[in-house]
C-alpha positions as CSV (number, residue, x, y, z in Angstrom):
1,X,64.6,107.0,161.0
2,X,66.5,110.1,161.2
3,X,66.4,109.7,165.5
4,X,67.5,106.5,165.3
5,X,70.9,107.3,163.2
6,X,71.0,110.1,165.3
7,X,71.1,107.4,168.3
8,X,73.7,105.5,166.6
9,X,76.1,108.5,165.4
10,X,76.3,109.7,169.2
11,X,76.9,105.3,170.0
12,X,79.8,106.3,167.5
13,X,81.1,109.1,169.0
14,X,81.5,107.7,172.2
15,X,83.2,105.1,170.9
16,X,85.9,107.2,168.9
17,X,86.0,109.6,171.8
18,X,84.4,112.5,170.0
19,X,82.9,115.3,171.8
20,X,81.3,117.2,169.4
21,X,80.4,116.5,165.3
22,X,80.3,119.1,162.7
23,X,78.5,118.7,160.1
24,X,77.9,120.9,157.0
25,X,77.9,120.5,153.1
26,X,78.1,117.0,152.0
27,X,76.4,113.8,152.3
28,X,76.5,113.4,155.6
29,X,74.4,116.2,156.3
30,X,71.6,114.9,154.3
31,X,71.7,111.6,155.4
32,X,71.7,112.6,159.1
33,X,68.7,114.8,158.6
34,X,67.2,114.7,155.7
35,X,68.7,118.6,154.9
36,X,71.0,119.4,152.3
37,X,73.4,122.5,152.4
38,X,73.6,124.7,149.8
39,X,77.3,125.2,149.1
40,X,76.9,128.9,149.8
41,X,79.5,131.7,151.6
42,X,77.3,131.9,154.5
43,X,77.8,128.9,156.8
44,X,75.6,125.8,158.0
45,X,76.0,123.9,160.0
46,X,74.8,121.1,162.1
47,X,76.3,120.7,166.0
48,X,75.9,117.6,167.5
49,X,77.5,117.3,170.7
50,X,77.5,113.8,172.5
51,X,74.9,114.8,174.8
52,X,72.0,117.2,174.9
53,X,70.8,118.8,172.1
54,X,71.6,118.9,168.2
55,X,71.3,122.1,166.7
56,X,71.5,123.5,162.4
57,X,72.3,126.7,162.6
58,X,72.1,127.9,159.0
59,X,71.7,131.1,157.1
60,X,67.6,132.9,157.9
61,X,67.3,133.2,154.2
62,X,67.6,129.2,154.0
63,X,65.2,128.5,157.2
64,X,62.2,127.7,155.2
65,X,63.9,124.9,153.1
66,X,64.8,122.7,156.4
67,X,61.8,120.5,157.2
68,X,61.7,120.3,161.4
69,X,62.6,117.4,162.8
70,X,61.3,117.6,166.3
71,X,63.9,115.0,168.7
72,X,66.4,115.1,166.4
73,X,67.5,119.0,165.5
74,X,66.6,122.6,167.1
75,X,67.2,125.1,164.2
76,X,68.9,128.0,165.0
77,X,68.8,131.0,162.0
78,X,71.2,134.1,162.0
79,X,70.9,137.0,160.2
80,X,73.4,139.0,157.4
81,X,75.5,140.7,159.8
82,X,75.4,138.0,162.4
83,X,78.7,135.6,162.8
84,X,77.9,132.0,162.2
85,X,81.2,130.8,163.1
86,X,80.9,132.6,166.8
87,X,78.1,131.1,167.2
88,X,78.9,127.8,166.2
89,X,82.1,128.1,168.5
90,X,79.4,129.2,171.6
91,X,78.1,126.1,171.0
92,X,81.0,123.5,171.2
93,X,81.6,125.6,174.8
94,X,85.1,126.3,175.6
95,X,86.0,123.4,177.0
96,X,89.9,123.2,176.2
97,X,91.0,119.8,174.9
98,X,87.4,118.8,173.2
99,X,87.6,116.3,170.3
100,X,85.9,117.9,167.1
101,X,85.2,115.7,164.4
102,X,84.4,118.0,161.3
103,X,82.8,117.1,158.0
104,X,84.8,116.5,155.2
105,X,83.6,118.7,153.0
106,X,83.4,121.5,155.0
107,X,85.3,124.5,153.3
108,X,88.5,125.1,154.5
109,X,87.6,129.1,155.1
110,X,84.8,127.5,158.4
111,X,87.4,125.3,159.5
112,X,90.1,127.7,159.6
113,X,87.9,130.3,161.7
114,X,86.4,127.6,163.8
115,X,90.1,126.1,164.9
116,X,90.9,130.3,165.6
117,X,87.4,130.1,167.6
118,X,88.6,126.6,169.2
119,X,92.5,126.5,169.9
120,X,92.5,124.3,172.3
121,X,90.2,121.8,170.3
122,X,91.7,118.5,168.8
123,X,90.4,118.2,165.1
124,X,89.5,114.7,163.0
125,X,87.2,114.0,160.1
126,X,83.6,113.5,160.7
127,X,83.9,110.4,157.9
128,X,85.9,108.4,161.1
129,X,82.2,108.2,162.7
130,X,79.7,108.7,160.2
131,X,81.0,106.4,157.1
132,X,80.8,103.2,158.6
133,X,77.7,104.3,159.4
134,X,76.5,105.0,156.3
135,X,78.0,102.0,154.2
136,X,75.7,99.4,155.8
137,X,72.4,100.6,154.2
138,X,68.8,99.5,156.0
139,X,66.3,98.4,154.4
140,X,64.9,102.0,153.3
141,X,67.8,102.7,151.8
142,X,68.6,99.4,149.9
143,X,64.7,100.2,148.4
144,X,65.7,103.6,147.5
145,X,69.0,101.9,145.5
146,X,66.9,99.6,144.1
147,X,64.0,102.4,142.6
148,X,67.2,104.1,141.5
149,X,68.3,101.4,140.0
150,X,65.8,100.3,138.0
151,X,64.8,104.0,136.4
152,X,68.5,103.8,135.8
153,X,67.3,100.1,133.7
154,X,65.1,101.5,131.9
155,X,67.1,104.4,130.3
156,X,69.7,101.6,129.6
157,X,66.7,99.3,128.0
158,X,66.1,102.4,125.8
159,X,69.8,102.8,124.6
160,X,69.9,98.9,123.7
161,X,66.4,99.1,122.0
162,X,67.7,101.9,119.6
163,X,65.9,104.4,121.5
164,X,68.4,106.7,121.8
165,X,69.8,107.7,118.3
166,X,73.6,107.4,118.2
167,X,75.2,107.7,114.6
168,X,75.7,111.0,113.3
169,X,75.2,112.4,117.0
170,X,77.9,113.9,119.1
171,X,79.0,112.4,122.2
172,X,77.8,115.6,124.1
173,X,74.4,115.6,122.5
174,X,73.9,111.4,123.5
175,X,74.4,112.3,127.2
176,X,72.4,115.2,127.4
177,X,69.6,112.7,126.4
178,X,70.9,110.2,128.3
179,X,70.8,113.1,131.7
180,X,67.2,113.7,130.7
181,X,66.1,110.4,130.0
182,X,67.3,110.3,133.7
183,X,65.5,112.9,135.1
184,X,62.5,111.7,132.9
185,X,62.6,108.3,135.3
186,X,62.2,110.4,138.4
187,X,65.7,111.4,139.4
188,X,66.5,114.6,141.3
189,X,69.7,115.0,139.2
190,X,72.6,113.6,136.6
191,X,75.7,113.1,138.7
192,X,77.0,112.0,135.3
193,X,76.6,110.6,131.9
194,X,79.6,109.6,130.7
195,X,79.6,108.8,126.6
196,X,82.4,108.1,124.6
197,X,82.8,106.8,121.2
198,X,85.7,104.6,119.9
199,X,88.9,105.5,120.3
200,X,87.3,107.8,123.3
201,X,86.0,104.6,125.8
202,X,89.6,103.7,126.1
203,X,89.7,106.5,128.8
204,X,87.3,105.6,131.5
205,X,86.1,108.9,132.6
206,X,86.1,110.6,129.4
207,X,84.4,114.0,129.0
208,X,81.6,114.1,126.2
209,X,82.2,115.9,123.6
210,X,82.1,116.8,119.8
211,X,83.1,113.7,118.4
212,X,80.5,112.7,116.3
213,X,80.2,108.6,116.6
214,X,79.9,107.0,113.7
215,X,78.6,103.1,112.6
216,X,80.9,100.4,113.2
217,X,82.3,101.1,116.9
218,X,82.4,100.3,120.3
219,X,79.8,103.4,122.1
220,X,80.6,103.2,126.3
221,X,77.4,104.6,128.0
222,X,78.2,105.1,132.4
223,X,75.4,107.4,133.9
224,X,73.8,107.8,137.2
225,X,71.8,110.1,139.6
226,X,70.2,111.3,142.7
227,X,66.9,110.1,143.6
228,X,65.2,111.9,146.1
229,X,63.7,110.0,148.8
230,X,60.4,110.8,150.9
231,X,63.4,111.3,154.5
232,X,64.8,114.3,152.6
233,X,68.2,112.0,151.6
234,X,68.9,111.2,147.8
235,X,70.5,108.1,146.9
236,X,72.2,107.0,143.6
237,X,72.3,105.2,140.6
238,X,74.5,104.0,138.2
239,X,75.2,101.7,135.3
240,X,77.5,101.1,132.6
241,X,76.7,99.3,129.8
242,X,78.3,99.6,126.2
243,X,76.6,99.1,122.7
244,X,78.4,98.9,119.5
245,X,76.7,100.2,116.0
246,X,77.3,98.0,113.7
247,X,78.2,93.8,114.5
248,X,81.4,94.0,116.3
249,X,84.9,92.6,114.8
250,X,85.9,89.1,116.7
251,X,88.7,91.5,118.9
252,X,85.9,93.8,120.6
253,X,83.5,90.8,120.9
254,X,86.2,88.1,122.3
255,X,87.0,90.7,125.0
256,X,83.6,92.1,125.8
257,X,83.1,87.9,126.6
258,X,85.8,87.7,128.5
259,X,84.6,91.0,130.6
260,X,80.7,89.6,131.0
261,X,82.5,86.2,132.6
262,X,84.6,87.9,135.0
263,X,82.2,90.6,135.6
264,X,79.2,88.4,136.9
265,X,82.1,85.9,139.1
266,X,82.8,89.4,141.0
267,X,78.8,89.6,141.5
268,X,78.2,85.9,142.4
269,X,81.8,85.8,144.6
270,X,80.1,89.5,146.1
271,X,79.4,87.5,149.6
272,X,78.5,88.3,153.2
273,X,82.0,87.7,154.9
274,X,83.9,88.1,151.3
275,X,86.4,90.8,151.4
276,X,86.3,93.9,149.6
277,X,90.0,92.7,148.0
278,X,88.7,89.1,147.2
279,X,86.0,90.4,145.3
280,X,88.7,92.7,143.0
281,X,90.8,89.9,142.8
282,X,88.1,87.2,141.1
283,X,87.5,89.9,138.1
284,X,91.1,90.6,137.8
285,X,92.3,87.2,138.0
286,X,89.9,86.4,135.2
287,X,90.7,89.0,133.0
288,X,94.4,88.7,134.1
289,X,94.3,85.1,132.4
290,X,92.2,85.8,129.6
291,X,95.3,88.2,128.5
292,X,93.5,91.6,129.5
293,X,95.2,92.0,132.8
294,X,97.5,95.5,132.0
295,X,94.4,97.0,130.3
296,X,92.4,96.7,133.4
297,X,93.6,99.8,135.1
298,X,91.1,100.5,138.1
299,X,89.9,99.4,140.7
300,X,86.5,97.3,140.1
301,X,84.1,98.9,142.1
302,X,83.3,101.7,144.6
303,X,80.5,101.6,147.4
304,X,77.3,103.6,146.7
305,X,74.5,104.9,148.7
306,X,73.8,109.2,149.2
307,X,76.7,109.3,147.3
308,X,78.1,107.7,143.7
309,X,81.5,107.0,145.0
310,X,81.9,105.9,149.5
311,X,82.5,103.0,151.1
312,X,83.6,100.3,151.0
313,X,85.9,100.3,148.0
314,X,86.4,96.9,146.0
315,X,90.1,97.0,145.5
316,X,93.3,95.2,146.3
317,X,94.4,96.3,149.5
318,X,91.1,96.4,151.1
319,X,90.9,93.5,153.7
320,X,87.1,95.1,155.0
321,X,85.0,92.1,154.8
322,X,81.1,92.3,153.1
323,X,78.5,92.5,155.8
324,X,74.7,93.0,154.3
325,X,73.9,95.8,153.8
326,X,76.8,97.2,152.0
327,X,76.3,98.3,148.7
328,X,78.6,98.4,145.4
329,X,79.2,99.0,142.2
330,X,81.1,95.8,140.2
331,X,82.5,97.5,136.9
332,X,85.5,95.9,135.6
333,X,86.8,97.1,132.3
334,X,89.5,96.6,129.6
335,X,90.7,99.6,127.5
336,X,92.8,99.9,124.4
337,X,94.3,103.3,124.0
338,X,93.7,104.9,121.0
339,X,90.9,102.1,119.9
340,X,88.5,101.0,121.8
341,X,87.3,100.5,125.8
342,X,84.6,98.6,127.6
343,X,83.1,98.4,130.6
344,X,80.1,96.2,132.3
345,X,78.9,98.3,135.6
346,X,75.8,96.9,138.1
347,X,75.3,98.4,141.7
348,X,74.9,94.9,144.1
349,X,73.9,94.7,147.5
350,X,75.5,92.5,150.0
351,X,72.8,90.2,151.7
352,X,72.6,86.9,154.0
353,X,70.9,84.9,151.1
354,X,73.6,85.6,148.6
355,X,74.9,89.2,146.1
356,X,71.6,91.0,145.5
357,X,72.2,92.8,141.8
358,X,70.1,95.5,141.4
359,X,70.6,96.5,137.7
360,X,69.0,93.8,135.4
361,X,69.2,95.8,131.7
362,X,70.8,93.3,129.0
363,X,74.4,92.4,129.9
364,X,75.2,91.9,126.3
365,X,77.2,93.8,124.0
366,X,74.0,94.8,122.2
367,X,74.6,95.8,118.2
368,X,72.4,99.0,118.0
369,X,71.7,100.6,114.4
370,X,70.2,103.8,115.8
């Protein structure tokens, strides 16, 4: 696995006309190699040039964490008063003029010191090769979606069922259940656990708090995580569904209707050859004439994979067509300020025999009494 994107990362760098790739924290690194940086002061950093040998030079004291990947990486450990950067720089050569595509989360200190190492380099993101790559998950990875999709389910089921206990709770307290109900299902990590209450779900990345949520309203639950796979990668979940505690007033439920309707057109219209912007454009239309259009204020998806949010983006603008193997999150919403928000979130996969959900907890906006 990990030799074969190898193979196809170096088929992208001749293409773009990159000499050498940089890789160090971020998801690229992970994916490549199954290793994940820690975001430390001391440097690492993967080398690949676009022919002969890859090489991770990274900190001694991390050396045991890297599993050896024989064909794909040689690993090269410095010590405490050694120069990483130097000896990253020795290993691009000197050639004047090379193209060095960098990742984009390397700190800004490394690529600072590298371009001093490297003035006559020319610099680009590493993103320009690698994230194509990475939208169009294999079969592996649209497994490894799906497990983490479907521990992601079942913590959902439990919120619907009354599981979770929600009145008299703060928001903060509901998601820190919610993050271990997560882990609980076999994730590595919480990326996230968004819960807000009332007034609260009308901002769509609201920070749990105190508020203590109370019976009769509207409770927005969006949480996800990293789920470690047996290559070393993790890939994501996430889901949003919303519950209300109490039976919800004819307002709340006509729009949450209007919100399941256009969410599941974007899943069905979510097609191999369908543009990114066409798919945005069937939730939005439908929400535009049911009268919610102004209080749908994002974009309705985001692509998903090693991380929560790459490509491709579903959003106007975005001409990329769907090819299988690209997977998505379809999460339109409508907010009221100061009242009320929903949202209905499932991660699909683009595939030849049609939009391949992979989150199957209740779509309904289920009354809870918890």
């Amino acid at each position: 696995m990990h030799a074969d994107r190898l193979r196809r990362v170096r088929a992208a760098m001749a293409e773009a006309g990159v000499d050498v790739l940089l890789l160090s924290v971020g998801p690229d690194l992970p994916w490549l190699i199954g290793y994940e940086a820690m975001p430390l002061e001391r440097l690492t950093m993967l080398v690949v040039p676009a022919a002969g040998e890859a090489t991770l030079v990274v900190p001694r004291l991390e050396a045991p964490r890297v599993v050896d990947r024989p064909g794909v990486f040689t690993l090269d450990p410095f010590g405490e008063t050694d120069d990483p950067v130097a000896r990253v720089a020795g290993l691009v050569g000197p050639g004047a003029g090379a193209t060095v595509a960098v990742g984009d989360r390397t700190w800004a200190r490394f690529v600072v010191d590298l371009q001093h190492e490297l003035p006559g380099a020319r610099w680009q993101r590493a993103s320009t090769v690698t994230g194509p790559l990475r939208a169009v998950k294999d079969e592996h990875e649209v497994a490894a979606l799906r497990r983490a999709g479907a521990a992601a389910d079942r913590v959902a089921a439990a919120l619907q069922q009354g599981d979770v206990a929600l009145v008299g709770r703060t928001e903060a307290e509901v998601s820190a259940e919610l993050g271990a109900r997560l882990l609980a299902e076999g994730h590595h990590r919480v990326n996230f656990a968004i819960v807000a209450a009332g007034e609260n779900a009308a901002s769509p990345h609201h920070e749990p708090g105190p508020r203590v949520i109370r019976s009769g309203e509207v409770v927005l639950c969006d949480f996800g995580g990293t789920m470690l796979t047996e290559g070393g990668a993790g890939y994501c979940s996430d889901i949003t569904r919303c519950v209300v505690t109490g039976e919800p007033g004819s307002e709340v439920a006509d729009a949450y209707a209007a919100l399941h309707h256009a969410q599941q057109a974007a899943v069905a219209a979510a097609r191999v050859g369908t543009t990114c912007e066409a798919v945005d454009a069937v939730a939005r239309g439908l929400l535009t004439e049911a009268g919610y259009g102004p209080r749908f204020i994002h974009r309705t998806g985001h692509g998903i994979g090693v991380e929560e949010h790459e490509d491709p983006y579903v959003v106007a603008g975005n001409a990329e067509p769907l090819v299988a193997g690209h997977a998505f999150s379809i999460e339109p919403g409508i907010y009221t300020p100061g009242r009320w928000g929903l949202r209905l979130e499932d991660i699909v996969v683009a595939a030849e025999a049609g939009p391949d959900a992979l989150n199957h907890a209740d779509h309904a906006l289920v009354v809870v009494e918890a």
